[in-house]
C-alpha positions as CSV (number, residue, x, y, z in Angstrom):
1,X,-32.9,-12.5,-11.4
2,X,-30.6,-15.6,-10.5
3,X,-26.8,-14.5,-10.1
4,X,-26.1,-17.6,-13.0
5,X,-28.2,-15.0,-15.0
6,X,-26.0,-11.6,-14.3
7,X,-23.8,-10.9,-16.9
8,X,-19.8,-11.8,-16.6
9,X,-17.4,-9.5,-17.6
10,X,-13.4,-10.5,-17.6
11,X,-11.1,-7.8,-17.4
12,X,-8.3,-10.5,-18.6
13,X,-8.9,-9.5,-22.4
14,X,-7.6,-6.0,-21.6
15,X,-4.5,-6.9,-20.0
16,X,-1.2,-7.3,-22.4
17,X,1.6,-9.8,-21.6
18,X,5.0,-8.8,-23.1
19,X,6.6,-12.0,-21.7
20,X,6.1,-14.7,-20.0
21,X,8.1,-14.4,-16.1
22,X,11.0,-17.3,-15.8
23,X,9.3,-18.3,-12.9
24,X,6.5,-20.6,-12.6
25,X,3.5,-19.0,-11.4
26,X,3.3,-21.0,-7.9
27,X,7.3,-19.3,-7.5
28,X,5.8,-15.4,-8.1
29,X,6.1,-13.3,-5.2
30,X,4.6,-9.5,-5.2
31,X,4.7,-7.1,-2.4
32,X,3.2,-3.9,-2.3
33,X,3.7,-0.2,-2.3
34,X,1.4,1.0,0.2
35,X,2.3,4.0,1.4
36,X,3.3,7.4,-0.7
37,X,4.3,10.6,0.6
38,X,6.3,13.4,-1.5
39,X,8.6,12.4,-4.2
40,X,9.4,8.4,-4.3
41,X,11.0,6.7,-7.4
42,X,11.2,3.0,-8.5
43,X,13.6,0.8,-11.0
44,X,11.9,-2.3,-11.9
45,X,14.6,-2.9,-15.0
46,X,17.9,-2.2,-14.9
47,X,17.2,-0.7,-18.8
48,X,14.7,1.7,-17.9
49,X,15.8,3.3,-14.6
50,X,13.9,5.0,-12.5
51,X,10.6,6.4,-12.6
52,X,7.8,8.0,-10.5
53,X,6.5,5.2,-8.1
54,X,2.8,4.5,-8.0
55,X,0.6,3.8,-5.0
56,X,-0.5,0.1,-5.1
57,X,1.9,-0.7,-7.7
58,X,3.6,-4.1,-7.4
59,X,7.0,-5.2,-6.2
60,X,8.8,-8.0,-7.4
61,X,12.5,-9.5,-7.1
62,X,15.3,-7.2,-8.4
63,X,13.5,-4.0,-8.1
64,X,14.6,-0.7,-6.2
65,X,13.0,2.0,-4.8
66,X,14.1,5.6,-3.6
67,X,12.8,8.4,-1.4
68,X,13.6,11.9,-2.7
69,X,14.2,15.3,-0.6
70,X,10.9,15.0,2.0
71,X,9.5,12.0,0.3
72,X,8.6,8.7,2.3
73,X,7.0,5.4,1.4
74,X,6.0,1.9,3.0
75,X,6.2,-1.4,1.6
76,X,3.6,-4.2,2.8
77,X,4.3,-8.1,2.5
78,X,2.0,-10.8,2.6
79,X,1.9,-11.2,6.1
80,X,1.7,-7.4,7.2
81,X,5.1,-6.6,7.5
82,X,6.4,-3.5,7.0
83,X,9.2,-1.5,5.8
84,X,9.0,2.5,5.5
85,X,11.5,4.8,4.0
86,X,12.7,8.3,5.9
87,X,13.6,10.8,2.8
88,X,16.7,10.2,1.3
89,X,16.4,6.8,1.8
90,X,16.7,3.8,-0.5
91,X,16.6,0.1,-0.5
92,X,16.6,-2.7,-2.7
93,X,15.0,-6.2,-3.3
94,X,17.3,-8.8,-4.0
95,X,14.7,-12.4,-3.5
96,X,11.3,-12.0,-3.2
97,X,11.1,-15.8,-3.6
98,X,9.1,-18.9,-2.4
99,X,10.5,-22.0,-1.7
100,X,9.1,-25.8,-2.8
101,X,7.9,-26.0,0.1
102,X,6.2,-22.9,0.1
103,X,7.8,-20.8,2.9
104,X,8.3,-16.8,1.4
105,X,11.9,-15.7,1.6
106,X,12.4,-12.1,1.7
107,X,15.9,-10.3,1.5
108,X,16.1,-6.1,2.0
109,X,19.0,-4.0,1.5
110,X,19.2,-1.2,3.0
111,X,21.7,1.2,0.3
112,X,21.4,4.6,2.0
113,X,19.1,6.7,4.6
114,X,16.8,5.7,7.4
115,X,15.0,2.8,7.1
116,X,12.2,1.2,9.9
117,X,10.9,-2.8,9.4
118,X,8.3,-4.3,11.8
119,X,8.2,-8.0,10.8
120,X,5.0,-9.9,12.2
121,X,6.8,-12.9,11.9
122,X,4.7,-15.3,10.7
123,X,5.2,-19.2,9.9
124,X,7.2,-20.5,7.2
125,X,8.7,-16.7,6.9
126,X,12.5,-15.7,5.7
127,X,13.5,-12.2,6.0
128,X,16.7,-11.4,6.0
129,X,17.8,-7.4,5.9
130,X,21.3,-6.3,4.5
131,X,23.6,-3.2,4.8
132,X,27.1,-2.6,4.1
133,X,29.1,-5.9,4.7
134,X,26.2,-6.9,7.1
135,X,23.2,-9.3,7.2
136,X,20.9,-10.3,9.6
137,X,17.6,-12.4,9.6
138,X,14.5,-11.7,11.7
139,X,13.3,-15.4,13.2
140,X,10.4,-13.7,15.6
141,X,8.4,-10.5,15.8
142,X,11.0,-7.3,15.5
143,X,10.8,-3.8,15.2
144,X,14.0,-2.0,14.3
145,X,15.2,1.2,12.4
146,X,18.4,0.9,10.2
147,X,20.3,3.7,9.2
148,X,22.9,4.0,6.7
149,X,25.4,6.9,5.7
150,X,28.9,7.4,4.2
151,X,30.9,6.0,6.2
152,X,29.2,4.5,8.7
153,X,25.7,2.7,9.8
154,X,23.5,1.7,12.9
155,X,20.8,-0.4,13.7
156,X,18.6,0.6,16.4
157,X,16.0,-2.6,18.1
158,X,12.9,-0.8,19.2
159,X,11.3,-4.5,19.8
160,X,12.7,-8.2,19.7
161,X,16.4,-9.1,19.6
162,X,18.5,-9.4,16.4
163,X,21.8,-11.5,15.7
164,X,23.8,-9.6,13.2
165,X,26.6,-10.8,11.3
166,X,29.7,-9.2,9.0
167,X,33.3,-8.9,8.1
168,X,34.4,-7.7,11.9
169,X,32.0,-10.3,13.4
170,X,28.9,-11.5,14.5
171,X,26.9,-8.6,17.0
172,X,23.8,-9.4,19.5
173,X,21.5,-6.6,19.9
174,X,18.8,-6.5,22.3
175,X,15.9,-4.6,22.7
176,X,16.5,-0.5,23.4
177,X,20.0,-1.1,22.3
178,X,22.0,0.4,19.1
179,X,24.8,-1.4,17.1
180,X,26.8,1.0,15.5
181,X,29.3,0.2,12.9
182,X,32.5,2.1,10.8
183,X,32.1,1.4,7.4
184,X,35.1,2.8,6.4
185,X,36.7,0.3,9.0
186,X,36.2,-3.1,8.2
187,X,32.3,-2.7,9.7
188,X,34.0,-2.3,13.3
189,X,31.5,-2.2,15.4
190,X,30.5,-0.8,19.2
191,X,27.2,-1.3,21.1
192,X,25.5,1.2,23.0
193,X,22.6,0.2,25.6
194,X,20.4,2.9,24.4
195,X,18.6,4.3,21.4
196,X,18.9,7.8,20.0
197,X,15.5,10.0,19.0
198,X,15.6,10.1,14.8
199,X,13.5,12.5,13.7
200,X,10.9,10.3,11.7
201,X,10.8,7.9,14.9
202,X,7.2,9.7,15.5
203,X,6.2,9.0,11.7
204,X,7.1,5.4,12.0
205,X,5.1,4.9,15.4
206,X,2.0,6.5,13.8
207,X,2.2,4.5,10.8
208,X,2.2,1.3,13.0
209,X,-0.7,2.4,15.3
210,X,-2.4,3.0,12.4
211,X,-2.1,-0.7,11.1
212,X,-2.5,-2.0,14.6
213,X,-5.7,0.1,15.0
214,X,-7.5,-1.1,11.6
215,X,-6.1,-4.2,10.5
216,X,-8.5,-6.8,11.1
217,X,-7.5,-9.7,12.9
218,X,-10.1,-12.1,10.7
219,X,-8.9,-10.7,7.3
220,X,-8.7,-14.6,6.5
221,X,-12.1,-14.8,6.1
222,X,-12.1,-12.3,3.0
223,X,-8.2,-12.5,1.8
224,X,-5.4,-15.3,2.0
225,X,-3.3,-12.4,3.4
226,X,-3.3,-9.5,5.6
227,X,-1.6,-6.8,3.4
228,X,-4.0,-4.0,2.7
229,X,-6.0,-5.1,5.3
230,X,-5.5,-2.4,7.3
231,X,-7.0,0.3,4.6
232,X,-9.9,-1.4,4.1
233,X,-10.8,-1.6,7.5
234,X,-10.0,2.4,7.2
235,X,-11.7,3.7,4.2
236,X,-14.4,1.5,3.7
237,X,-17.1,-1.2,5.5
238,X,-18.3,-4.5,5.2
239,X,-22.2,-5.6,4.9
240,X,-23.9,-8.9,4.3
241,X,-26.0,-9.0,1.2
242,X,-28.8,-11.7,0.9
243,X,-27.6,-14.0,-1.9
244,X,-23.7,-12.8,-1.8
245,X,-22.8,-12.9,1.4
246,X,-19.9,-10.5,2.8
247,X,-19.4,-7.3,0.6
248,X,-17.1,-4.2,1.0
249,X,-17.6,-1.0,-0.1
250,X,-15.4,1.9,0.4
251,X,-16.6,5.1,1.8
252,X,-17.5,8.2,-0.9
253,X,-18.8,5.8,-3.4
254,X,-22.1,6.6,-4.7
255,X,-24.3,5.2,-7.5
256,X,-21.9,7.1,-10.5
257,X,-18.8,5.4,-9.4
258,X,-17.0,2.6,-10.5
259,X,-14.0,0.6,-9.7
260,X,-12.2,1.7,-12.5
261,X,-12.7,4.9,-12.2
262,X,-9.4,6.1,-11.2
263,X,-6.0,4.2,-11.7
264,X,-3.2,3.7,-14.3
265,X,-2.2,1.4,-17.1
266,X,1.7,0.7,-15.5
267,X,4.1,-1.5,-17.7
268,X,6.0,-4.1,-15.9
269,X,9.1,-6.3,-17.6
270,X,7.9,-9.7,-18.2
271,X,4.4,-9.5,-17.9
272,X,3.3,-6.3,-19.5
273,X,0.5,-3.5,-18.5
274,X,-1.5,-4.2,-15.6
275,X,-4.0,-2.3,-13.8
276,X,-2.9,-0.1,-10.7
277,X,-5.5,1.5,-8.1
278,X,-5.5,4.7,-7.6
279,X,-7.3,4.3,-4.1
280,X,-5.6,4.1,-1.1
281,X,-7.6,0.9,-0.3
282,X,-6.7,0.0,-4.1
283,X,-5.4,-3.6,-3.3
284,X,-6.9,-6.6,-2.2
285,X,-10.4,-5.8,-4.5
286,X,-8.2,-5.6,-8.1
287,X,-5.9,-9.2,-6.8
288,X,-8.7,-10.8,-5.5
289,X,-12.3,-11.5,-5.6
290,X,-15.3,-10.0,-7.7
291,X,-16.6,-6.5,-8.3
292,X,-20.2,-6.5,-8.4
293,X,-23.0,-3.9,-8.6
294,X,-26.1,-4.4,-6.9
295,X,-29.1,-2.3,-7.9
296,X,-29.8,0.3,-5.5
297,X,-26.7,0.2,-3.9
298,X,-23.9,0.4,-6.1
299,X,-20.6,-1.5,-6.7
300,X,-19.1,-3.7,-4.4
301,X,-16.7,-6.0,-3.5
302,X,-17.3,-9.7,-3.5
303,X,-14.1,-11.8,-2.0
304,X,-13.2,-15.2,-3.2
305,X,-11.4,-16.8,-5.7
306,X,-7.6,-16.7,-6.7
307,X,-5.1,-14.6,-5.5
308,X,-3.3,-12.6,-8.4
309,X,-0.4,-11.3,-9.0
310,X,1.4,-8.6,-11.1
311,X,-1.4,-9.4,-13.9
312,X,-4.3,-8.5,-12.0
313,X,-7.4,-9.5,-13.4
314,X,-10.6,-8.6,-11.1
315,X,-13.6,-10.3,-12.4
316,X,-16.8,-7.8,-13.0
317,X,-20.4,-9.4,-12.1
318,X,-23.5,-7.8,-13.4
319,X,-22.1,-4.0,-14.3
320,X,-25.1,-1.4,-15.2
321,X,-25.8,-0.4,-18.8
322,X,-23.0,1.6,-20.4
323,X,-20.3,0.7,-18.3
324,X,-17.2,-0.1,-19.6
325,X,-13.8,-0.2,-19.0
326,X,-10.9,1.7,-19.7
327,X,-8.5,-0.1,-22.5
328,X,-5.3,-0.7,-21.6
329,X,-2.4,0.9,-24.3
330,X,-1.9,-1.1,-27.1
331,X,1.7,-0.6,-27.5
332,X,4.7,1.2,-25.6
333,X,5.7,1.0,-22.3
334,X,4.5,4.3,-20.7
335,X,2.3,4.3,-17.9
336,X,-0.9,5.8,-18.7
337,X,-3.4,7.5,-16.2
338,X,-7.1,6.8,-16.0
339,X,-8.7,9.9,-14.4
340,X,-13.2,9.9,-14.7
341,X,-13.4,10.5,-11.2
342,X,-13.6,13.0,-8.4
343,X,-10.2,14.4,-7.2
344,X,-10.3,16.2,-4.1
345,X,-8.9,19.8,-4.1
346,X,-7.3,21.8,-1.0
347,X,-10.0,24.0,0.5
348,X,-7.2,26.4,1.6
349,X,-3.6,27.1,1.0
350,X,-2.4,25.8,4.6
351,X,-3.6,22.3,3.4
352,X,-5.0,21.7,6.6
353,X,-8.6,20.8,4.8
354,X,-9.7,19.8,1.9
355,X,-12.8,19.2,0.1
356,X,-14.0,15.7,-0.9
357,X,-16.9,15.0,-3.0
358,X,-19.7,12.3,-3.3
359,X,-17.8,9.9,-5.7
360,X,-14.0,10.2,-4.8
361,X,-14.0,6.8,-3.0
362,X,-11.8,8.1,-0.9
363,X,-9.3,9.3,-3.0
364,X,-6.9,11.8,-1.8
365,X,-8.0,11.2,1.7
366,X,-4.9,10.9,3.9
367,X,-5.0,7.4,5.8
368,X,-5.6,7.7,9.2
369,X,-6.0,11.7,10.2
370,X,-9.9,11.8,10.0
371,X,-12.0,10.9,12.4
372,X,-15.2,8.9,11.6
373,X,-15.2,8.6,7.4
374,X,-18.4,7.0,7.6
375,X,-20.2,9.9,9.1
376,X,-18.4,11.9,6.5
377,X,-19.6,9.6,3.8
378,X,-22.7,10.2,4.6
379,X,-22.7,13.8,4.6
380,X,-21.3,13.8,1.5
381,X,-24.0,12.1,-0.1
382,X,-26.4,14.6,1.6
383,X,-24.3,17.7,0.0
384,X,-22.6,16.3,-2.9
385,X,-19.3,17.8,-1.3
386,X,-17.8,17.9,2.5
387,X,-14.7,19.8,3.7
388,X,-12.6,17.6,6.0
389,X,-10.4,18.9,8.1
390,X,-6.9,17.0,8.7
391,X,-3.4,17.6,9.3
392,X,-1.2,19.6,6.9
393,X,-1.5,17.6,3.6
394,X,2.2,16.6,1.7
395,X,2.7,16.6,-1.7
396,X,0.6,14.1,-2.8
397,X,1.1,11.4,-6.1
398,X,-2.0,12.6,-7.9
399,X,-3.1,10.9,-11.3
400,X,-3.0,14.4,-14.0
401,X,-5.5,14.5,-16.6
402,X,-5.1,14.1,-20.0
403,X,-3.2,10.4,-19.1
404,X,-0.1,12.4,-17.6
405,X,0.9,11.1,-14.1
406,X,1.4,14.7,-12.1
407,X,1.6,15.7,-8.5
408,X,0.1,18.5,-5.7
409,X,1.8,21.9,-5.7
410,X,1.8,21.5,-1.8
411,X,5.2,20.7,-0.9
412,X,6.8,19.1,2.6
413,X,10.3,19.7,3.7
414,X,12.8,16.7,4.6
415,X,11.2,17.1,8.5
416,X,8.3,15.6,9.3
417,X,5.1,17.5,9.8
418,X,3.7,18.1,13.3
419,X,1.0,14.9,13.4
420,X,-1.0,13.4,16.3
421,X,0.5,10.6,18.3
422,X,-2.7,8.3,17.4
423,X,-4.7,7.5,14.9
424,X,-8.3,8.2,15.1
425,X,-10.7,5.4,15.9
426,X,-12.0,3.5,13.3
427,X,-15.6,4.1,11.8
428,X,-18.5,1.9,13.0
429,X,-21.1,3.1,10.7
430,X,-21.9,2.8,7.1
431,X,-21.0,5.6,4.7
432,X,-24.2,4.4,2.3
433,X,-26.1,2.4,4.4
434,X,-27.3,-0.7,2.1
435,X,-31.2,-1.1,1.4
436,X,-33.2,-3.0,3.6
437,X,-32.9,-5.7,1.1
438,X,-29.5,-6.1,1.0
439,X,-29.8,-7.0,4.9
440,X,-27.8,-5.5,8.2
441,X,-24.1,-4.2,7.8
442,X,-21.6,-4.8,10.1
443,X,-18.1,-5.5,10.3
């Protein structure tokens, strides 16, 4: 059968718009929430306040988001940049803008806690961070950890050199040097020619060696940008089927699973509900490009197209008999969960292991502290289920049954686990190998 004869399914006809955004759609700017770990919160309307953040939900301008008591989160851009939030931290987005000409302007402010940002720097690229009285823009590749108190605030320059400006002055600060300034003071400030150990410093350098280590440095030739890039490089492969061309398909995803398995209907002012992944990989494949099952093999993901924002509408090419997919709420603003898959559970009360199963996808699966997921794949669709074995699991986000958004009983304090100092090396085999007909995978 041709692919002009598959059957087309738009997932635009489930997706409500409240409002139309003030800005024209070539001026939208989202940026993601990538990372979740404890209790993180999020105010997207000044009305509604906050609320439990999801994974993979979108950030626009004007938002604000918060780490609770032992709760951390990262925020991706476009180009791979990255900010992360210690517990107790919070920041806000005042622009998350383009220009006419079509350079991204970015501005962070940093309202309380310990914040890290590793900018990649790339062309036609504002970013500007604020804290107190203070402001500084990042012009080449920086990586730097901000911390803000009281009555008082430090930046600390792990990488690059910063020019910082404010009420008392303007600051240079180097690399492996520390501005520290007295709020309560008029921002005075001293500089110290040495940084001091934080106790997430470890966190944030496993974080980046995990993006470092799986980020693809050709994601341009399946998405216009490099966020999420990293995760499916992680939890999934790509494959080269005859008559499609490249395809991704995320580990633990057998012939019962779907897409849309597990996510959320999330309301956003101005544009209404949109689709959120559950998945940790849950980005790129619902902003951009085609899901498409292939006999024998399952579904997978097709790149191409249009980029997406808030409104995400995936296109669907030739789904199996009986699929269908979930209905987004007709009215309200509540987020609503979408739960038909397979969660994982803990295997013991330590949290140390845990027990995935055939059609999870991946969910649940803490990015970057198991070794090999393809050759767990596959032994999960041997067995049906596979104990993996990782580092002690945090309170997790986890989408609750019954449409109710829920979380783990397992709980961290506000320090950091014990974790490696690397993250394991990335798979180079296929979780479900693809049919002989579908041709050779590789990456």
């Amino acid at each position: 059968m041709s692919r002009t004869n598959f059957q087309r399914i738009s997932v635009g006809t489930l997706f409500l718009f409240a409002s139309l955004s003030a800005f024209s759609d070539s001026q939208v700017r989202i940026v993601r929430l990538s990372y979740i770990d404890g209790s993180v919160q999020i105010a997207r309307d000044s009305e509604q306040g906050y609320e439990k953040a999801l994974l993979n939900l979108p950030i626009s301008q004007g938002a604000k988001l918060r780490s609770m008591d032992g709760g951390r989160a990262e925020v991706e851009f476009e180009d791979g940049s990255t900010i992360r939030l210690a517990p107790n931290s919070a920041v806000e987005f005042p622009q998350l803008s383009l220009r006419d000409s079509g350079s991204k302007v970015s501005a962070v402010e940093v309202k309380q806690g310990t914040v890290y940002v590793d900018f990649a720097s790339a062309k036609n690229e504002e970013f500007t961070l604020l804290f107190g009285h203070e402001r500084f823009t990042l012009t080449h590749s920086t990586h730097l950890r901000i911390g803000v108190g009281d009555d008082g605030a430090t930046v600390a320059v792990f990488k690059g050199d910063i020019q910082i400006e404010g009420v008392s002055g303007t600051v240079n600060v180097a690399k492996n040097q520390t501005a520290e300034f007295d709020l309560s003071d008029n921002d005075r400030y001293t500089l110290a020619k040495s940084i001091q150990t934080e106790p997430y410093d470890d966190w944030n350098k496993q974080q980046d060696q995990y993006h470092l280590r799986y980020a693809s440095n050709s994601y341009t030739s399946y998405s216009p940008y490099n966020y999420g890039a990293s995760d499916l490089g992680y939890y999934g492969n790509f494959f080269n089927a005859p008559g499609y061309g490249m395809m991704w398909q995320p580990y633990f995803a057998g012939m019962g699973w779907d897409p849309f398995m597990d996510g959320a209907w999330a309301f956003s002012p101005g544009w209404g509900f949109g689709w959120v992944s559950a998945y940790p990989w849950g980005w790129t494949p619902y902003h951009y490009g085609t899901w498409v099952f292939l006999p024998g093999h399952g579904w997978a993901w097709q790149p191409g197209g249009v980029w997406t924002t808030w409104y995400a509408q995936p296109r669907i090419l030739n789904p199996p008999k009986g699929f269908a997919l979930p209905p987004a709420p007709a009215t309200g603003t509540k987020t609503v969960a979408v739960n038909r898959g397979s969660a994982p559970t803990l295997a013991n009360h330590s949290g140390s292991k845990i027990v995935v199963r055939s059609n999870s996808a991946g969910l649940g699966v803490p990015r970057g502290e198991v070794t090999d997921l393809a050759r767990v794949s596959q032994q999960a669709q041997q067995r049906g289920t596979v104990s993996i074995r990782t580092t002690p699991v945090s309170q997790m986000a986890s989408w609750g049954r019954g449409g109710e958004i829920s979380r783990g009983s397992a709980s961290r304090g506000g320090e950091p686990a014990s974790r490696g100092n690397s993250a394991p090396e990335p798979a180079t085999t296929h979780s479900t190998p693809p049919p002989s007909s579908l041709g050779r995978a590789h990456k």
